[in-house]
Phi, psi and omega in degrees: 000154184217143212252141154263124179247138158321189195254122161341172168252010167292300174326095173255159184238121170227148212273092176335303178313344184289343198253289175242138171305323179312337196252022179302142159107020208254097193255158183237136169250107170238202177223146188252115143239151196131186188226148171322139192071009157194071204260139197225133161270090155294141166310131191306132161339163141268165196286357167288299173322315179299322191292326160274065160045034161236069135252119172315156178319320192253022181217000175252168201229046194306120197249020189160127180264154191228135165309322205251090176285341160321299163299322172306263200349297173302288181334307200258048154272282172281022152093343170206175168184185182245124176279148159247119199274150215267356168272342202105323196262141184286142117262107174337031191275166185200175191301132163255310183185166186238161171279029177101284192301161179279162191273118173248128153323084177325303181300334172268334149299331174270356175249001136319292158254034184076346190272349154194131166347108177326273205302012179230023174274107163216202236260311204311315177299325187306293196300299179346290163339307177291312153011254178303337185235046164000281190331313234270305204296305160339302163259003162271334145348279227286337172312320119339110156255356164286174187208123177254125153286143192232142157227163218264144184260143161246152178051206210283152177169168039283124154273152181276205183279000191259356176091009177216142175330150144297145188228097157346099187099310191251346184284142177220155177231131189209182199273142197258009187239016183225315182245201187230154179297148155109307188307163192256145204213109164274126186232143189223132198191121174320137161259114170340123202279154195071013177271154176303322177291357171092190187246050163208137202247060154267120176188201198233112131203203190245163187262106216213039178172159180240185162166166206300308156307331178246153208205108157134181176285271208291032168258112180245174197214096229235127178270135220243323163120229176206152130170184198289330155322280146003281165324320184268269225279311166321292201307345168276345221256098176220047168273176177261155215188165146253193184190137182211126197257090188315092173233155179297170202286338191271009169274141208256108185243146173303000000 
C-alpha cells in the first residue's frame, strides 16, 4: 500500500513577493522545524524522503491508502481522481500543493535508460513496465522528486489553479507565468489514434489550471475528464499542435 497525503502540517508556502517586489510571482515551498523561537525553514522532503517516513508523526496528514503505487504516481500527475474505497463509496480528490521539489519525467528517465523506445512513452508503457519490474519501480519513481498532496473535492470538480471546476475537452492547463487563468485558447493539434475524439483536436478553450510539467508559453496540458476513455487518450496524448491565445483588441501586446 502506498499513502495519499493531505497537505502537512509542516508545509510551508511561502510567497516571496509579500517580502520584495522584486521576487514578485516567486514561491518557496519548505517544511517548518524547530520549536517556537526557533523555528527554521527547509526545503521539503523529496519523494524518496516522504516514502521514508520525514514528514514527522505530528505532521502528517493522511488522506487515503492506495493498492497501487503506480496509480498514486500517475493521479499526481494528472491532478485528480476518483478513489474507489473497500466499501464501495468513491472518493473524489484533486491537487492541493506540492514539496516543491523538481518535476522530472518518468518517461524520459526511462528512455534515458534505455528501457523503453522514445517513440513507444505513454502513461500505458510506463505502467505496464513498473508492472513487470516490481524491483525496479520504487526507484524510477523516485526519480521524480516531486511529490503532490491532495484533498478530497466535494460536489463538482476537479477544481483547477483558477478556483473553478474543470470541463472535460474544454479546460487547458497552462504555465501561469506567460498566461492568466480565464483566457479563451484555440488549439488545434493531433489526437492519438483510436480515441474518442477522433484524430484532430480543434476547438476552442479556456485556460483554467497548472500543473508541475507544464512549463512554457506554448505548452498545454487538456483535461480529457475520467473514466477509461479519458484515461487512454490522457496516457497517450504528447502532440504537437498550435495555439492561438484569444485577447481583446484593445490590449496592447508587447
Amino acid at each position: 500500500y502506498t499513502t495519499l497525503f493531505r497537505s502537512p502540517l509542516d508545509h510551508v508556502v511561502v510567497d516571496a513577493g509579500a517580502f520584495r517586489p522584486d521576487l514578485k510571482g516567486m514561491r518557496l515551498t519548505g517544511q517548518l522545524t524547530g520549536s517556537p523561537g526557533d523555528y527554521t525553514l527547509i526545503p521539503y522532503p523529496d519523494r524518496a524522503g516522504i516514502e521514508k517516513g520525514k514528514i514527522p508523526a505530528n505532521a502528517d496528514h493522511v488522506l487515503a491508502w492506495a493498492a497501487d503505487p503506480a496509480d498514486v504516481f500517475f493521479l499526481e500527475i494528472q491532478g485528480s481522481g476518483k478513489l474507489l474505497m473497500e466499501d464501495g463509496s468513491v472518493m473524489h480528490v484533486g491537487y492541493h500543493e506540492r514539496n516543491g521539489q523538481k518535476y522530472t519525467a518518468l518517461g524520459k528517465v526511462m528512455v534515458d535508460k534505455g528501457l523503453i523506445p522514445k517513440d513507444q512513452v505513454s502513461m500505458q508503457t510506463i505502467k505496464a513496465y513498473l508492472a513487470a519490474h516490481p524491483d525496479q519501480a520504487p526507484a524510477l519513481m523516485n526519480e521524480n522528486a516531486s511529490a503532490v498532496f491532495f484533498r478530497e473535492i466535494m460536489g463538482d470538480g476537479p477544481i483547477g489553479a483558477s478556483g473553478l471546476a474543470l470541463i472535460p475537452g474544454r479546460s487547458l492547463a497552462v504555465d501561469p507565468r506567460f498566461w492568466s487563468y480565464g483566457l479563451p485558447v484555440f488549439i488545434d493539434a493531433e489526437t492519438p489514434e483510436r480515441t474518442p475524439s477522433g484524430p484532430r483536436f480543434s476547438r476552442l478553450m479556456i485556460a483554467q489550471d497548472t500543473g508541475g510539467a507544464i512549463r512554457g508559453a506554448i505548452r498545454g496540458d487538456v483535461f480529457w475528464g475520467d473514466g477509461p476513455d479519458a484515461a487512454y487518450t490522457a496516457g497517450l496524448m504528447q502532440s504537437r499542435g498550435m495555439m492561438w491565445i484569444l485577447l481583446p483588441r484593445t490590449i496592447q501586446v508587447p
